[in-house]
N, CA, C and O atoms as CSV, one atom per row, in Angstrom:
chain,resi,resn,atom,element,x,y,z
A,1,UNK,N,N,34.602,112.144,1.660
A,1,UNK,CA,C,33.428,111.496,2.209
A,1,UNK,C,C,32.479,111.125,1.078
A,1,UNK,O,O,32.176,112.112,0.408
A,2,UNK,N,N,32.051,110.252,0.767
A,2,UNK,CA,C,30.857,109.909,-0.145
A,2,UNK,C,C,29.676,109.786,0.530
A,2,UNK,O,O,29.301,109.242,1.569
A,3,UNK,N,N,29.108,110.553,-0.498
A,3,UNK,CA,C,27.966,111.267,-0.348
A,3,UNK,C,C,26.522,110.457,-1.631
A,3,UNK,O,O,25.444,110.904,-2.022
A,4,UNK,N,N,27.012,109.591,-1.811
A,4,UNK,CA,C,26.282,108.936,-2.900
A,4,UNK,C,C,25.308,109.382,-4.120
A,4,UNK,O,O,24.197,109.046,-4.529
A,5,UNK,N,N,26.549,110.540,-4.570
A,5,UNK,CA,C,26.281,110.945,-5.694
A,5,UNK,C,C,27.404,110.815,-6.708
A,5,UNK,O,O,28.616,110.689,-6.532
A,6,UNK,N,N,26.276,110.916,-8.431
A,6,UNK,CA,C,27.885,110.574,-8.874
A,6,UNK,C,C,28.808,111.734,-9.278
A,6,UNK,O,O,28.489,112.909,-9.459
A,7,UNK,N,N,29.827,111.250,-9.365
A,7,UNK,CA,C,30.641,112.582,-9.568
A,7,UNK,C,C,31.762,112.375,-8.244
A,7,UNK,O,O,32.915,112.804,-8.201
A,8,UNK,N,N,31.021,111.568,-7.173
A,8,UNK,CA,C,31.978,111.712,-5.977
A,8,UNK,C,C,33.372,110.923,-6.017
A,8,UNK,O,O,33.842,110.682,-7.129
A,9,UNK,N,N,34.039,110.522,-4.907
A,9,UNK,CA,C,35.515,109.945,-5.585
A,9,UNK,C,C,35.479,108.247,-5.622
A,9,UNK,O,O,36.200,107.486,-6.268
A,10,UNK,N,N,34.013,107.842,-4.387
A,10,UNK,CA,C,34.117,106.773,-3.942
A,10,UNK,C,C,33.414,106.049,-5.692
A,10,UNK,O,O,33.923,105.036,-6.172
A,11,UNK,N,N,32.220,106.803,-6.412
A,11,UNK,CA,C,31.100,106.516,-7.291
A,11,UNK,C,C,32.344,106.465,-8.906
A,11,UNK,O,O,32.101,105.717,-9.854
A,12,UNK,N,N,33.419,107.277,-8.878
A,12,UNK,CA,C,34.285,107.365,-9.590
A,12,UNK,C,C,34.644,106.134,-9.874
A,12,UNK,O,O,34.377,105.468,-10.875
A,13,UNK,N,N,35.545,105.742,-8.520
A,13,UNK,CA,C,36.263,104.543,-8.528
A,13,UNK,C,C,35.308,103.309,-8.713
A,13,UNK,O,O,35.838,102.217,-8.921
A,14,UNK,N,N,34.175,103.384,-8.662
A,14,UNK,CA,C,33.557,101.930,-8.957
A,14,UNK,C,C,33.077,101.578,-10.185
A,14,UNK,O,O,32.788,100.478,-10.656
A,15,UNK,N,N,33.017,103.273,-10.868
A,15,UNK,CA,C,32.788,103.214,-12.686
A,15,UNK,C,C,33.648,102.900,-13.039
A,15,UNK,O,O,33.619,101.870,-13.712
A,16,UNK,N,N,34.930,103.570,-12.815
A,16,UNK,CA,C,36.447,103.084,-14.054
A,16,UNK,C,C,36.748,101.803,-13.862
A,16,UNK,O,O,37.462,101.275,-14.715
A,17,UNK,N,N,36.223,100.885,-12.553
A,17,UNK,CA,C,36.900,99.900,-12.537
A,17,UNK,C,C,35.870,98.758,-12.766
A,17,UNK,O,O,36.118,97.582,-13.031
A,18,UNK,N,N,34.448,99.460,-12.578
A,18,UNK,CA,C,33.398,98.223,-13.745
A,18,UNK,C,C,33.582,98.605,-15.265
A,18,UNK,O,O,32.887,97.911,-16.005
A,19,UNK,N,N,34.101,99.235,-15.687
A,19,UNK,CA,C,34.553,100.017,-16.736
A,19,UNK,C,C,35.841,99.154,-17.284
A,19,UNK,O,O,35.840,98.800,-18.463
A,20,UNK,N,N,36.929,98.821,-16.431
A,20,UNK,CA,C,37.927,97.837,-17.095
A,20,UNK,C,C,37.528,96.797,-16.887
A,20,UNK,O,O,37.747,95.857,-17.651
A,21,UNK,N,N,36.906,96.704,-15.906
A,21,UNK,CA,C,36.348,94.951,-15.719
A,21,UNK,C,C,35.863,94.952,-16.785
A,21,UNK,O,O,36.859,94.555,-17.390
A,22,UNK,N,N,34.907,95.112,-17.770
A,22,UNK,CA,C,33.910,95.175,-18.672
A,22,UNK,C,C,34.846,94.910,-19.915
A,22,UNK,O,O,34.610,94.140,-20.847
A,23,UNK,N,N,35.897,95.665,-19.744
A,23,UNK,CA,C,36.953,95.447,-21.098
A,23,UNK,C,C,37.974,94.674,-20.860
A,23,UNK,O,O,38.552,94.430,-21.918
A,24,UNK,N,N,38.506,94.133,-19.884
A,24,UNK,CA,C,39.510,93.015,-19.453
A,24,UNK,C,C,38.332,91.504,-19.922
A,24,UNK,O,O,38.607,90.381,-20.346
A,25,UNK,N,N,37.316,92.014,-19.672
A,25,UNK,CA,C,36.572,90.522,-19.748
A,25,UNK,C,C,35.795,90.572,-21.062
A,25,UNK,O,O,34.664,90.097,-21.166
A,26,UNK,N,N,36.580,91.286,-22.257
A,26,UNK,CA,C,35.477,91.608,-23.036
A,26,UNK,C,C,34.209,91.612,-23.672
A,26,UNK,O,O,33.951,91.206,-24.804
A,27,UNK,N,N,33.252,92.235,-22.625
A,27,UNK,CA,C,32.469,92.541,-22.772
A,27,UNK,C,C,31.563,92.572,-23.242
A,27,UNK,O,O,30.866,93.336,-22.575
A,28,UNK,N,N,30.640,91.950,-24.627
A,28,UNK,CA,C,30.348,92.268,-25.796
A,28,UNK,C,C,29.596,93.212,-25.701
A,28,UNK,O,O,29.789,94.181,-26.435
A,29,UNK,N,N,28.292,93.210,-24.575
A,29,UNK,CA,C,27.417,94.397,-24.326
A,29,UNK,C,C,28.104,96.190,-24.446
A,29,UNK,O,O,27.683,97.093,-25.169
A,30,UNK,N,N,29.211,96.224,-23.501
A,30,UNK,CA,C,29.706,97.131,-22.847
A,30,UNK,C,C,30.644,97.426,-24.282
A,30,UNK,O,O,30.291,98.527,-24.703
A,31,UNK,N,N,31.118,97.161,-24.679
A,31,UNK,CA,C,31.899,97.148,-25.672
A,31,UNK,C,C,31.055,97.739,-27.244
A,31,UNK,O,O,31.322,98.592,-28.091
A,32,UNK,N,N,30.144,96.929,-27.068
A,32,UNK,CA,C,29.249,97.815,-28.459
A,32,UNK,C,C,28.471,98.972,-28.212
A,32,UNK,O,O,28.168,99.908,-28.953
A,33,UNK,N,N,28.121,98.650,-26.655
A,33,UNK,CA,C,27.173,100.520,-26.557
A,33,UNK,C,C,28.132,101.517,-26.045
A,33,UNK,O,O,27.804,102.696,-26.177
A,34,UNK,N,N,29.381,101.219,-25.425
A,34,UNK,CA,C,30.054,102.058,-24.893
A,34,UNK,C,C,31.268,102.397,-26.518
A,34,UNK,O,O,31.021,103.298,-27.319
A,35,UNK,N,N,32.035,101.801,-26.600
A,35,UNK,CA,C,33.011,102.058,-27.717
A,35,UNK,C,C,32.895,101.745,-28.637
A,35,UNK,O,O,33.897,101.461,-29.293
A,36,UNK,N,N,31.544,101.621,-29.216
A,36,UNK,CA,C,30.575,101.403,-30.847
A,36,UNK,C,C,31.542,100.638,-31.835
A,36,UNK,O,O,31.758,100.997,-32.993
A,37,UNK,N,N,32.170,99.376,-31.126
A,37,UNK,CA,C,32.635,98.723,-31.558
A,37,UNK,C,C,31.971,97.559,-31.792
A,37,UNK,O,O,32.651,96.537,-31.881
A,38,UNK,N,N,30.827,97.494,-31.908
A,38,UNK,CA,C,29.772,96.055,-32.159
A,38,UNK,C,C,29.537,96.249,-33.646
A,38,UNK,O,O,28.920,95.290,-34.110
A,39,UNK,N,N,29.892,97.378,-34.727
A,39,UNK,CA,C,29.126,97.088,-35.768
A,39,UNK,C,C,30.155,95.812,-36.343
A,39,UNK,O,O,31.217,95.305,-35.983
A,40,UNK,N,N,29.321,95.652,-37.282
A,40,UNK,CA,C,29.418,94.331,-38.303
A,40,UNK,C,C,29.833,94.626,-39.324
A,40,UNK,O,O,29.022,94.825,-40.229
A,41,UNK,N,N,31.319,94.775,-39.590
A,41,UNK,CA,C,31.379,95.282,-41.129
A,41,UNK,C,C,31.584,94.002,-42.039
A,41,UNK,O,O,32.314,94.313,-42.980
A,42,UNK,N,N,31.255,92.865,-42.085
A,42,UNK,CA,C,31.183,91.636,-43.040
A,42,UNK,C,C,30.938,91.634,-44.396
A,42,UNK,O,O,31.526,91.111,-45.343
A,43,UNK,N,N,29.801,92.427,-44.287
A,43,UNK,CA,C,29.296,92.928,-45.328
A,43,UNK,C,C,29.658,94.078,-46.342
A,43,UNK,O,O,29.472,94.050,-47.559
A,44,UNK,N,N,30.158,94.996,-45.672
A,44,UNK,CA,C,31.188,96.270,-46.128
A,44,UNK,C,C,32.596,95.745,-46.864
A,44,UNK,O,O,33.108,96.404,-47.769
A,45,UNK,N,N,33.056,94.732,-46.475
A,45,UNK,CA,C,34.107,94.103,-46.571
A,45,UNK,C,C,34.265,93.687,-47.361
A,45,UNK,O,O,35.449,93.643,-47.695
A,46,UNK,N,N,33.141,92.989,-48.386
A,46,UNK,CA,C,32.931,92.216,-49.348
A,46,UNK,C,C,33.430,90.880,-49.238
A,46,UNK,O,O,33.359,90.149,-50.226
A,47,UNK,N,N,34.048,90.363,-47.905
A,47,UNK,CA,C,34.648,88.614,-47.946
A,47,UNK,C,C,33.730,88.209,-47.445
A,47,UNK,O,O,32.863,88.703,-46.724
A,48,UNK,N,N,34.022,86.726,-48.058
A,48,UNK,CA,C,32.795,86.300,-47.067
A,48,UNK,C,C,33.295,86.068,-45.763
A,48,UNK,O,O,34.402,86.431,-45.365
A,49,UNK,N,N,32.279,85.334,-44.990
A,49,UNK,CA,C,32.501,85.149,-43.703
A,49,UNK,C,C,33.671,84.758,-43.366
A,49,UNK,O,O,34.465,85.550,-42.858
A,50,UNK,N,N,33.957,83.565,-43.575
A,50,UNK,CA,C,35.120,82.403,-43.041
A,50,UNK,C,C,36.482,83.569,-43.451
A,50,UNK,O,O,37.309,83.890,-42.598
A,51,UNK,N,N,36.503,83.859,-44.233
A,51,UNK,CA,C,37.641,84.722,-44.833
A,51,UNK,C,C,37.791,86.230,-43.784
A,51,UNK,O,O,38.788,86.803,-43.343
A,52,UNK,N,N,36.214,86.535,-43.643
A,52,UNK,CA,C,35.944,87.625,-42.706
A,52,UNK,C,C,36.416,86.959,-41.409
A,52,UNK,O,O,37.397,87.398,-40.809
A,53,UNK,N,N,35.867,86.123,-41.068
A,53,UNK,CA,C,36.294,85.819,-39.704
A,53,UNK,C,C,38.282,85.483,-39.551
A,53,UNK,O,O,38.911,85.735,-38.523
A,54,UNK,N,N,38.785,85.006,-40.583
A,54,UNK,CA,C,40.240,84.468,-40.738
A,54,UNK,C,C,40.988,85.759,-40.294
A,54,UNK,O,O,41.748,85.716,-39.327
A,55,UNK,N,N,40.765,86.981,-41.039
A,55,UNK,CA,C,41.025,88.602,-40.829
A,55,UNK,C,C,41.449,88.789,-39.828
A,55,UNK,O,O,42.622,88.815,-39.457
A,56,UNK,N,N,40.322,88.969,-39.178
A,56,UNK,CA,C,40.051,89.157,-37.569
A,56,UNK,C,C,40.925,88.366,-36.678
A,56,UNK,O,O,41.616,88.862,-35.789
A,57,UNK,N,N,40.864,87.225,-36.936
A,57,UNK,CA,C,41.748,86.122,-35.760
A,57,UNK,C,C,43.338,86.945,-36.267
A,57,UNK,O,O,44.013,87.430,-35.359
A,58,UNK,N,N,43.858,87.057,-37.741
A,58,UNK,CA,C,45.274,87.663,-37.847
A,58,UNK,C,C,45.228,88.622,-37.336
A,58,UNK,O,O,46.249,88.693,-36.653
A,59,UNK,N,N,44.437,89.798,-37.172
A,59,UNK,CA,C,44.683,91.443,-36.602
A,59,UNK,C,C,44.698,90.813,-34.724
A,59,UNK,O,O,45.445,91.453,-33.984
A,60,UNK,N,N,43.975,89.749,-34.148
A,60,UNK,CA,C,44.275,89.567,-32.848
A,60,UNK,C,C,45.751,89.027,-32.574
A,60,UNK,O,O,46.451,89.322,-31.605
A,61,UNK,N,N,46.068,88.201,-33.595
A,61,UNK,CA,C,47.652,87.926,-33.531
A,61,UNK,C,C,48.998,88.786,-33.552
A,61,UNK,O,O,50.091,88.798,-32.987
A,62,UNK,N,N,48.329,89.464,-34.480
A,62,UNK,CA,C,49.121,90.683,-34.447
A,62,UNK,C,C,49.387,91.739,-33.160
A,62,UNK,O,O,50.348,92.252,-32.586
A,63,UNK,N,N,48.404,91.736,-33.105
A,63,UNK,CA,C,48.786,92.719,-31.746
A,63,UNK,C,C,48.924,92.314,-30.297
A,63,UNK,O,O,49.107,93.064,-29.338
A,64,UNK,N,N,48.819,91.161,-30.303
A,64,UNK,CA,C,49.224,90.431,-29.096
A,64,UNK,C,C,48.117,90.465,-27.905
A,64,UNK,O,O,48.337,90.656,-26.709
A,65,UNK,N,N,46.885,90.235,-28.537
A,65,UNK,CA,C,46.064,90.441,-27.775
A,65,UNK,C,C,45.893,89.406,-26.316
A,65,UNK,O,O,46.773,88.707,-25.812
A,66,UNK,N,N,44.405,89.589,-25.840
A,66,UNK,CA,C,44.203,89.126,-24.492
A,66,UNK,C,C,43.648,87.420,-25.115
A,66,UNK,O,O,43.416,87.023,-26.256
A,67,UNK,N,N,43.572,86.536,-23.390
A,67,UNK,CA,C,42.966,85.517,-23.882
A,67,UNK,C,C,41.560,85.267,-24.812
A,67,UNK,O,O,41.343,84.541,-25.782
A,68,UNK,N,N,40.840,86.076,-24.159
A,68,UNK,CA,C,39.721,86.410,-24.087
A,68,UNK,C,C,39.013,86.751,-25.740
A,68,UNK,O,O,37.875,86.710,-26.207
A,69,UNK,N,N,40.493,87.124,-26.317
A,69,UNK,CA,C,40.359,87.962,-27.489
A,69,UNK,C,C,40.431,86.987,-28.510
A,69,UNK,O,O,39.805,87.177,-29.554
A,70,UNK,N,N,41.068,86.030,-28.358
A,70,UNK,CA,C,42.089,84.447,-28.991
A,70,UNK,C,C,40.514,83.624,-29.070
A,70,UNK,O,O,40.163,83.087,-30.120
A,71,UNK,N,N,39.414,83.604,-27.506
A,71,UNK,CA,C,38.806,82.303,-27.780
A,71,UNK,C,C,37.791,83.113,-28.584
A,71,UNK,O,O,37.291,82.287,-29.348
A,72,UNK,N,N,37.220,84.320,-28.809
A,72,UNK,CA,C,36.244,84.919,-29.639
A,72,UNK,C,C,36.249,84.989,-31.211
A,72,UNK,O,O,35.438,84.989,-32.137
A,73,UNK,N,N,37.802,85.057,-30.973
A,73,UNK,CA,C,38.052,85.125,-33.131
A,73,UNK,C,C,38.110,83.529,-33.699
A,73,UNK,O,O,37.936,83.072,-34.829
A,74,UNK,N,N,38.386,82.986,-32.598
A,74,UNK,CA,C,38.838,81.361,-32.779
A,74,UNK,C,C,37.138,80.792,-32.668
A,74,UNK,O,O,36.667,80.012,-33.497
A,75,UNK,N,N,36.486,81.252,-31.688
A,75,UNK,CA,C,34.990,81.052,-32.105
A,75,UNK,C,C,34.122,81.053,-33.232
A,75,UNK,O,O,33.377,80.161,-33.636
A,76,UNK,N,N,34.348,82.261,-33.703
A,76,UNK,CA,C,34.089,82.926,-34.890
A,76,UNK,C,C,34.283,82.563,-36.103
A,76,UNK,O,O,33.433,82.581,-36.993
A,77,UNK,N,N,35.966,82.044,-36.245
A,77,UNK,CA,C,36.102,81.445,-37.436
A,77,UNK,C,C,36.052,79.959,-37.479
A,77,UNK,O,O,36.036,79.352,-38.550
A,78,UNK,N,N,36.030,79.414,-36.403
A,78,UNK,CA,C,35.168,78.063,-36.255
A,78,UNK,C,C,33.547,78.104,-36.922
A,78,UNK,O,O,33.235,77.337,-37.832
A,79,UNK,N,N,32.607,79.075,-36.354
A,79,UNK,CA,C,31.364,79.097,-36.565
A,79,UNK,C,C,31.064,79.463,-38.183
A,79,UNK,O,O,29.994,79.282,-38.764
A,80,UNK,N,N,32.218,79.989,-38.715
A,80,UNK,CA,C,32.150,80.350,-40.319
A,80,UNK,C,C,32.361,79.426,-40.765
A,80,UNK,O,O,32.187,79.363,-41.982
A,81,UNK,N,N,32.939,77.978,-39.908
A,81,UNK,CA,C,33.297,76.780,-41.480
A,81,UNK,C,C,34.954,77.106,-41.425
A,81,UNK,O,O,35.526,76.628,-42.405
A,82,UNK,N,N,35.661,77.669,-40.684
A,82,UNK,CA,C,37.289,77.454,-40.812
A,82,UNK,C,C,37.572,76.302,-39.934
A,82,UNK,O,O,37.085,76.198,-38.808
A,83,UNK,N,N,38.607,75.182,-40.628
A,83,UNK,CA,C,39.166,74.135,-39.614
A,83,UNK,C,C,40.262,74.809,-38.480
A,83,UNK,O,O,40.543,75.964,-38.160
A,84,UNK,N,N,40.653,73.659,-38.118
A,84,UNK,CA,C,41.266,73.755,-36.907
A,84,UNK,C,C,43.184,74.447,-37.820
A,84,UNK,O,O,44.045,75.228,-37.416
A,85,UNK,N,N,43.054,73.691,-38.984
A,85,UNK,CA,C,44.159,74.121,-39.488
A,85,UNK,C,C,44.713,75.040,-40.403
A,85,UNK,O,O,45.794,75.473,-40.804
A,86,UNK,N,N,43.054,75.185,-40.614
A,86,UNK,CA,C,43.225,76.677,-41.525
A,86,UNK,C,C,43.486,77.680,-40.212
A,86,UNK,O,O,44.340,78.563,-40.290
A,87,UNK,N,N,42.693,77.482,-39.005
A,87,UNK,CA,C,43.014,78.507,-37.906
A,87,UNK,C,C,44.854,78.373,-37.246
A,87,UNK,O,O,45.379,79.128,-36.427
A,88,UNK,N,N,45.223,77.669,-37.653
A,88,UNK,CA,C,46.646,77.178,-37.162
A,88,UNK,C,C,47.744,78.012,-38.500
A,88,UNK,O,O,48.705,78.772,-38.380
A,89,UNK,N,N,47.052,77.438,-39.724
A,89,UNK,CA,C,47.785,78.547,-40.851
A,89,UNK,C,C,48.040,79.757,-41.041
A,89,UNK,O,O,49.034,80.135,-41.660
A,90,UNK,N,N,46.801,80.854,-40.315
A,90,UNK,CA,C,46.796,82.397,-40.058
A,90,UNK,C,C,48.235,81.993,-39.296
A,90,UNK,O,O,49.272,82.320,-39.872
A,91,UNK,N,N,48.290,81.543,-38.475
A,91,UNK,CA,C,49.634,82.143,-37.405
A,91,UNK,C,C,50.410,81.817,-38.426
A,91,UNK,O,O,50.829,82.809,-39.024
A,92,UNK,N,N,50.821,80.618,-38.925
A,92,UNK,CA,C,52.434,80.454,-39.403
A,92,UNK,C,C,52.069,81.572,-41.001
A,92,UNK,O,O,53.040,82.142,-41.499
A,93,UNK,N,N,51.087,81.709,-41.453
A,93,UNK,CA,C,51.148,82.939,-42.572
A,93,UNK,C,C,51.527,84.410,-42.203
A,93,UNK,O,O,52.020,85.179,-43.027
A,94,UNK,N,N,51.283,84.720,-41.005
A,94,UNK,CA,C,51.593,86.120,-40.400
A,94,UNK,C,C,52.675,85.883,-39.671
A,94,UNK,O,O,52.905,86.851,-38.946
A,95,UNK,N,N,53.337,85.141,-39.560
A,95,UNK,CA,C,54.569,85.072,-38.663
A,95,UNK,C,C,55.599,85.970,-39.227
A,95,UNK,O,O,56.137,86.930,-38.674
A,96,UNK,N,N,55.808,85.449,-40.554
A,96,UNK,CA,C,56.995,86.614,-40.817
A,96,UNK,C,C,56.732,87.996,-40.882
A,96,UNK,O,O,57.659,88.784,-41.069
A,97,UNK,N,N,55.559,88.380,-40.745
A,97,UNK,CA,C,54.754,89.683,-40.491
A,97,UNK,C,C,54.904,90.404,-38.825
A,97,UNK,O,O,55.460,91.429,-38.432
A,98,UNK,N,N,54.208,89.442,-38.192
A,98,UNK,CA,C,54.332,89.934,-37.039
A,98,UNK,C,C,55.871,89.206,-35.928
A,98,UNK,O,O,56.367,89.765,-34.950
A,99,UNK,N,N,56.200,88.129,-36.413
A,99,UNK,CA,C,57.901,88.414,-35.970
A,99,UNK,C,C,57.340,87.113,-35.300
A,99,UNK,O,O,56.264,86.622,-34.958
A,100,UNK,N,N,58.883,86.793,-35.310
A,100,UNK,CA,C,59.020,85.000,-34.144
A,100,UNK,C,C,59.115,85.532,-32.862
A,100,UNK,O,O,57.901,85.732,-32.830
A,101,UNK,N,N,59.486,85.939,-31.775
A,101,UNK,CA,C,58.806,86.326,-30.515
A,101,UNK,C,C,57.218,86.452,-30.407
A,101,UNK,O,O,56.566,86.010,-29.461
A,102,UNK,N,N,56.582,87.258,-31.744
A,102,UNK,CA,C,54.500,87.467,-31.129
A,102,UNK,C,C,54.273,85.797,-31.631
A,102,UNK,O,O,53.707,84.918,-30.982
A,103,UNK,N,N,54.806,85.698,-32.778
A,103,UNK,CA,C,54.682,84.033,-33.058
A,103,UNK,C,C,54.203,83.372,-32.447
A,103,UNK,O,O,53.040,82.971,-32.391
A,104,UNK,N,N,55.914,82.988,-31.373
A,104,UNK,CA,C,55.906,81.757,-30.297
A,104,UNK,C,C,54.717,82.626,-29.153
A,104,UNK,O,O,53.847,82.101,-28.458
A,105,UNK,N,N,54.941,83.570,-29.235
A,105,UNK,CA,C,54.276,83.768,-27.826
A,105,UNK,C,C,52.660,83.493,-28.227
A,105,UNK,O,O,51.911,82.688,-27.673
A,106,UNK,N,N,52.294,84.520,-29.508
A,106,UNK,CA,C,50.870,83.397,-29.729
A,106,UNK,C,C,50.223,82.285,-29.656
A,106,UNK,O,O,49.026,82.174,-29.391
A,107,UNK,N,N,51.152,81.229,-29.936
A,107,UNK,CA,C,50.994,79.990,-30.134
A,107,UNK,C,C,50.382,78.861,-29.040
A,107,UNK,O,O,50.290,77.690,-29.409
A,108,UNK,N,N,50.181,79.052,-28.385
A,108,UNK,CA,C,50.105,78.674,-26.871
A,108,UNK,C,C,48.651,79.060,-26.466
A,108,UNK,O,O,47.791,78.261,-26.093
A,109,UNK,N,N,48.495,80.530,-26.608
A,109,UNK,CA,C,47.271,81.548,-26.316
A,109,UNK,C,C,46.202,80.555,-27.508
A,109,UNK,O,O,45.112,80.022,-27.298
A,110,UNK,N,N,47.004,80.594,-28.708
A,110,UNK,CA,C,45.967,80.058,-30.256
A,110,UNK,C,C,45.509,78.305,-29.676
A,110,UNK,O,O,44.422,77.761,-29.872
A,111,UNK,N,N,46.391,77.871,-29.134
A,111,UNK,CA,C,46.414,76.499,-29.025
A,111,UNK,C,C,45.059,76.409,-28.191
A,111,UNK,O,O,44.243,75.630,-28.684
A,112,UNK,N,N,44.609,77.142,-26.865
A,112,UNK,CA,C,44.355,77.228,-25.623
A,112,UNK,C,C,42.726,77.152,-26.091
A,112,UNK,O,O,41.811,76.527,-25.556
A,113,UNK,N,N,42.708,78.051,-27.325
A,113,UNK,CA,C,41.238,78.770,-27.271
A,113,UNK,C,C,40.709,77.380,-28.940
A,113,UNK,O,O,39.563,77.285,-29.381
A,114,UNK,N,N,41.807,76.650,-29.412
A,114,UNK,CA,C,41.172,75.111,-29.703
A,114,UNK,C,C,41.465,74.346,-28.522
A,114,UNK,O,O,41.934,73.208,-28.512
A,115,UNK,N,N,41.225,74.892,-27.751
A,115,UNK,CA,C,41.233,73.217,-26.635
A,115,UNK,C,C,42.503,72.516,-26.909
A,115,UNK,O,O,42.355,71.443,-27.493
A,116,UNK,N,N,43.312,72.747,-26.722
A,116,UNK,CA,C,44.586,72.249,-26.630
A,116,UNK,C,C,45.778,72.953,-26.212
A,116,UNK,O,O,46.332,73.891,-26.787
A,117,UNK,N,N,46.196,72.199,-24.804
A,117,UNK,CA,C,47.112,73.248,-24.110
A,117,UNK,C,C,48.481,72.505,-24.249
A,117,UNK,O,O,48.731,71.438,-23.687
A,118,UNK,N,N,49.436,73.268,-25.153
A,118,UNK,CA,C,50.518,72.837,-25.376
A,118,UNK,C,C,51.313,72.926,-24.273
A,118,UNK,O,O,52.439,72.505,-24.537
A,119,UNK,N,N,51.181,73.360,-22.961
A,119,UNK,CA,C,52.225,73.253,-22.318
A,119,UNK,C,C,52.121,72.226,-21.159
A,119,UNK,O,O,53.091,71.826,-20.516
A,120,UNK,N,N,50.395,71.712,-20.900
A,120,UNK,CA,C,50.545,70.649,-20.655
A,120,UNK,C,C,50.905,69.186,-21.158
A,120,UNK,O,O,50.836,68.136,-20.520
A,121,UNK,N,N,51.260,69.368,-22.318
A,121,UNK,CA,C,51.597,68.585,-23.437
A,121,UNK,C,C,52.797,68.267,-23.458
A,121,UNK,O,O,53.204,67.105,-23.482
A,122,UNK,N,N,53.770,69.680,-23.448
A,122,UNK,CA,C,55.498,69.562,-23.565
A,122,UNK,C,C,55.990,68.931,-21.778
A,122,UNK,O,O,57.091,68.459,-21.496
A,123,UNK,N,N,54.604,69.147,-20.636
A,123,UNK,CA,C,54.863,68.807,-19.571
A,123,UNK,C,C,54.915,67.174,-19.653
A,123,UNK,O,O,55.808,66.805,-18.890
A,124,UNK,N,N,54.524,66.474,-20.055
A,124,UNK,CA,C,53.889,65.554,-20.467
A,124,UNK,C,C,55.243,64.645,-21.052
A,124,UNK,O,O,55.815,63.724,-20.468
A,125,UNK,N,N,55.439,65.020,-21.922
A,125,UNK,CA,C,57.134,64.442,-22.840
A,125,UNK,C,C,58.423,64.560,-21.417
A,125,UNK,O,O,59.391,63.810,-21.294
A,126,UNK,N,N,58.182,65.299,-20.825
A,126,UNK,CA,C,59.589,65.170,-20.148
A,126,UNK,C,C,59.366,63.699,-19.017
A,126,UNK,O,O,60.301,63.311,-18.317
């Protein structure tokens, strides 16, 4: 029975699941006060930005991240001064790193978050 306190099962279920909502949609708020993942290490890093931001877009490739994850680093290293083809070069430079399956499967996700959807494209040719 909920009793509208927290701790109960009904008050549970509506935290864990504004709780993934918050991280399926990442978040930026929820994400820096909850999993103190907002700092800025740019500066720690010693690269500059564009280079800082290039980083970042390869570690999202790598791990096969979410959409969500693709249009933020692709934001990012847009807003540093990276072209469209320096952002297209991270993938084919990490490919033999992270393997032709995350590759191809990136490629599509990378395309999406420059505004360009390759599969309405290959729809397109037939």
């Amino acid at each position: 029975m909920f009793d509208g306190n927290a701790g109960s099962p009904l008050t549970d279920t509506i935290e864990y699941q504004e709780r993934l909502r918050s991280l399926a949609l990442n978040d930026a708020c929820f994400v820096r006060s909850v999993l103190g993942m907002g700092q800025d290490t740019v500066e720690v890093s010693r690269l500059d930005p564009k280079a800082y931001a290039l980083v970042r877009l390869a570690a999202v490739l790598a791990i096969g991240a979410t959409s969500s994850s693709y249009n933020t680093r692709v934001e990012a290293a847009l807003a540093a001064g990276a072209s469209f083809d320096e952002i297209v070069g991270i993938l084919i430079a990490v490919a033999p790193e992270i393997g032709l399956g995350r590759a191809v499967s990136a490629a599509p996700e990378l395309a999406l978050a420059l505004g360009y959807d390759v599969d309405a494209a290959l729809e397109a040719v037939d």
